[in-house]
C-alpha positions as CSV (number, residue, x, y, z in Angstrom):
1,X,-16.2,15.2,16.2
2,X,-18.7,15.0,13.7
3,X,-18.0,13.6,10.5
4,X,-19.0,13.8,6.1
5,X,-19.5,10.8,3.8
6,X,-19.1,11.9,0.6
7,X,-20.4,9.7,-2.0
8,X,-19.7,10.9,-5.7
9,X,-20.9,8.9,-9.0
10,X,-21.5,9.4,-12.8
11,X,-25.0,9.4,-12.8
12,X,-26.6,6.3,-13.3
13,X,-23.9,4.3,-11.6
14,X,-26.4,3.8,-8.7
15,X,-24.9,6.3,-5.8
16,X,-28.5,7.2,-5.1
17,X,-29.7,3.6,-4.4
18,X,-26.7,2.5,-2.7
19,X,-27.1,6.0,-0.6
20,X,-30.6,4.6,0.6
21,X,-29.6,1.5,1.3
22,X,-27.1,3.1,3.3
23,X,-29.1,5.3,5.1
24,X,-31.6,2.4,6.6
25,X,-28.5,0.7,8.4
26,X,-30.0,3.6,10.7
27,X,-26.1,2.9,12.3
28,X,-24.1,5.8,11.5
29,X,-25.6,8.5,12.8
30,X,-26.4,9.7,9.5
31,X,-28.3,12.9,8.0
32,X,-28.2,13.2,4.3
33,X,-27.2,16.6,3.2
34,X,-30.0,17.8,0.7
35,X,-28.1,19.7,-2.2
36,X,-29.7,22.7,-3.7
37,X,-30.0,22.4,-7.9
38,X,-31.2,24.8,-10.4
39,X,-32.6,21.5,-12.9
40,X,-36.6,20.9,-13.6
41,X,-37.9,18.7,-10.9
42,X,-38.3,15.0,-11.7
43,X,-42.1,13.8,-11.2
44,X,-41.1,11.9,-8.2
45,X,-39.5,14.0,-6.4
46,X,-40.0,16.4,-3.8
47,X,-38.6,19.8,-3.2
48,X,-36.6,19.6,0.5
49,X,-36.7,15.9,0.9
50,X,-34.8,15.2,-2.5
51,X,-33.2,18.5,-3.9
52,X,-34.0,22.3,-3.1
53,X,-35.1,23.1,-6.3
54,X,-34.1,26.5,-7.2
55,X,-34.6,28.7,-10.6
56,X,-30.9,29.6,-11.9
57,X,-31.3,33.3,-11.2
58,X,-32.1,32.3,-7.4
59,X,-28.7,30.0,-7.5
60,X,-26.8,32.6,-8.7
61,X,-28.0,35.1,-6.2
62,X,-26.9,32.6,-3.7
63,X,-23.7,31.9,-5.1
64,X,-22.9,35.7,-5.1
65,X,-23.8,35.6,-1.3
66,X,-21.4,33.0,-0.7
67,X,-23.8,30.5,0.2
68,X,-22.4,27.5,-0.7
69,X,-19.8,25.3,1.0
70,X,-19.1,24.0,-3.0
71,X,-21.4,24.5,-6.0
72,X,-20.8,23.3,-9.8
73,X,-22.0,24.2,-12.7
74,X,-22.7,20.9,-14.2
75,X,-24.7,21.9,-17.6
76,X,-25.4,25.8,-18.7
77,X,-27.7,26.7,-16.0
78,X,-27.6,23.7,-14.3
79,X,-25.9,24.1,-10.9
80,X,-25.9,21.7,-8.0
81,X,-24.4,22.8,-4.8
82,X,-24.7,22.7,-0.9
83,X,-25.9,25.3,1.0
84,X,-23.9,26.6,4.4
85,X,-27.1,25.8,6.0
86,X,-27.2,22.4,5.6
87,X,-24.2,21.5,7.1
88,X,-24.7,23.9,10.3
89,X,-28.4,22.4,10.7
90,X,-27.0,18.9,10.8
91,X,-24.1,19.0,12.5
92,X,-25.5,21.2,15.0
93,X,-28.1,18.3,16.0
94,X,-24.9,16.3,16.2
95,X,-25.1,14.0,13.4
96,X,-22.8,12.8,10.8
97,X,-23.5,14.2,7.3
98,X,-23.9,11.7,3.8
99,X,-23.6,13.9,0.7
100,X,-24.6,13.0,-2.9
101,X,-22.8,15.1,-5.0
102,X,-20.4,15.3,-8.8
103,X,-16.9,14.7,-8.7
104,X,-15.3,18.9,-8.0
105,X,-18.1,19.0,-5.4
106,X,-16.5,15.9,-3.6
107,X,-13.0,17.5,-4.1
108,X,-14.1,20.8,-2.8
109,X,-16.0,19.4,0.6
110,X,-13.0,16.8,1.0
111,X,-10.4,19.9,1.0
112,X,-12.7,22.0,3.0
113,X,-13.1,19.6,5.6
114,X,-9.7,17.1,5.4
115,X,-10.0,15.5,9.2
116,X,-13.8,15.2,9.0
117,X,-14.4,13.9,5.5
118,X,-13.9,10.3,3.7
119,X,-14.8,10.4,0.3
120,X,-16.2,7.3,-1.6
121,X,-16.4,7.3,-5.9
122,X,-18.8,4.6,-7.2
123,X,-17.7,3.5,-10.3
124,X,-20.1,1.6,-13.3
125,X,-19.1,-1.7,-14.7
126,X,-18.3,0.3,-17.8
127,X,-19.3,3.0,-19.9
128,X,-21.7,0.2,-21.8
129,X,-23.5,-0.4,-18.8
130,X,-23.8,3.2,-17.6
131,X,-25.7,4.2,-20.8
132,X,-28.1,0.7,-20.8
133,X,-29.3,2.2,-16.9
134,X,-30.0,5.7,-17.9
135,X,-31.6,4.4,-20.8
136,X,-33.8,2.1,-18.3
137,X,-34.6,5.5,-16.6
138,X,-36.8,6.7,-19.3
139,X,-35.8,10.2,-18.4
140,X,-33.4,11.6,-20.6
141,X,-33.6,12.5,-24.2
142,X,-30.4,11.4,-26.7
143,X,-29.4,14.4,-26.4
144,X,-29.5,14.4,-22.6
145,X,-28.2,10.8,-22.8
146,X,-25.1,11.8,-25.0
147,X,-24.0,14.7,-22.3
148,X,-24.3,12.4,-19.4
149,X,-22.1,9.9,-20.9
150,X,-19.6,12.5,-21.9
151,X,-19.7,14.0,-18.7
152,X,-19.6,10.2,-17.1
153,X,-16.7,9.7,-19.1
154,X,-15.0,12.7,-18.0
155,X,-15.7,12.1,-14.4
156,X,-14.4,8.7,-14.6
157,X,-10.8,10.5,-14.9
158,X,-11.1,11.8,-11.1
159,X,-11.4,8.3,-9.4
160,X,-7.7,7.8,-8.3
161,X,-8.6,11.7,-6.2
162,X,-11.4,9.8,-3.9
163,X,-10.4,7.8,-0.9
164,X,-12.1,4.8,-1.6
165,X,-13.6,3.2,-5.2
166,X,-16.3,0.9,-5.1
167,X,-17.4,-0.7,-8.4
168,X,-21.4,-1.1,-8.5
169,X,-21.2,-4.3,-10.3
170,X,-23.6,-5.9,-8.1
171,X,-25.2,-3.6,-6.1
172,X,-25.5,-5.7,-2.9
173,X,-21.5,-6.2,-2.9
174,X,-21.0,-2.5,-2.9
175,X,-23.5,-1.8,-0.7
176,X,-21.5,-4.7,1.4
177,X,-18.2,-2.8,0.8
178,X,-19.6,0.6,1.5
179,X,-20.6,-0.5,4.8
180,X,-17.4,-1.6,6.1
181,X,-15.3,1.2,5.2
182,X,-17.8,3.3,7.2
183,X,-18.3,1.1,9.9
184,X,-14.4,1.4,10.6
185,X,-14.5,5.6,9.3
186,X,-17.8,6.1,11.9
187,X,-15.9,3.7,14.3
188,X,-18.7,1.7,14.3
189,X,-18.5,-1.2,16.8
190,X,-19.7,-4.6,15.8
191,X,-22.6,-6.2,17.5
């Protein structure tokens, strides 16, 4: 049976580096699951490798069309989701899937998929911390800044629903722990 990974964060906690890090274990089996978003494209990143960037009016059509296995709408007209079609394209090359998404999208995959789903929150230091590495980003405005740490805040409440927590203190511990619980999720065998 194929399985999910689903790895949920406030941003800035590090999911996305610990995801990588994952990923090059090059173990598991592992596709990562490229969630569409309806937010301005960082200058870095690359439409189909890092997000499908779509315009909010193309989202919604999608959403309407039941597209989605789970979508949010994280700011006003900011949605995130994952498309239907990413899950059938990599399970039906017979891999396991990674996801990156917020906290209800974890929730939503985790009930839609029970047996086939572990779910993993990675959790800041504190709330201190989380703001001095978005800060370190150079990519958000205070404004921007002030809603992520709300948001972090908020999200922080849905922990105890994940199957495992991980605190990114030190990101080559978590990375560490990470590995283990999917080494015995995958059954993995030691070499």
């Amino acid at each position: 049976m194929n399985k999910m990974v689903i790895i949920s964060a406030p941003s800035g906690a590090g999911k996305t580096t610990i995801i990588k890090q994952i990923m090059q274990e090059n173990i598991y089996n592992l596709e990562f699951s490229i969630s569409a978003c309806s937010r301005k494209k960082r200058e870095q990143e690359i439409d189909g490798t890092d997000y499908w960037f779509l315009c909010a009016d193309d989202f919604k059509a999608k959403i309407n069309n039941n597209e989605f296995i789970e979508w949010e709408e994280v700011y006003e007209n900011q949605f995130y989701g994952t498309l239907k079609t990413e899950v059938d394209r990599i399970w039906n090359t017979g891999k396991n899937i990674i996801f990156d998404v917020d906290v209800r999208g974890a929730m939503n995959i985790k009930n839609l998929y029970p047996q086939a789903a572990i779910s993993i929150f990675i959790k800041p230091p504190s709330i201190d911390i989380l703001r001095q590495r978005l800060i370190q980003r150079s990519s958000e405005s205070e404004e921007s800044l002030d809603k992520r740490i709300r948001k972090a805040e908020w999200e922080l409440q849905f922990e105890n629903n994940f199957d495992i927590i991980v605190v990114n203190d030190e990101l080559p511990k978590a990375v560490y722990q990470i590995n283990n619980f999917l080494k015995l999720f995958l059954e993995i065998e030691k070499k």
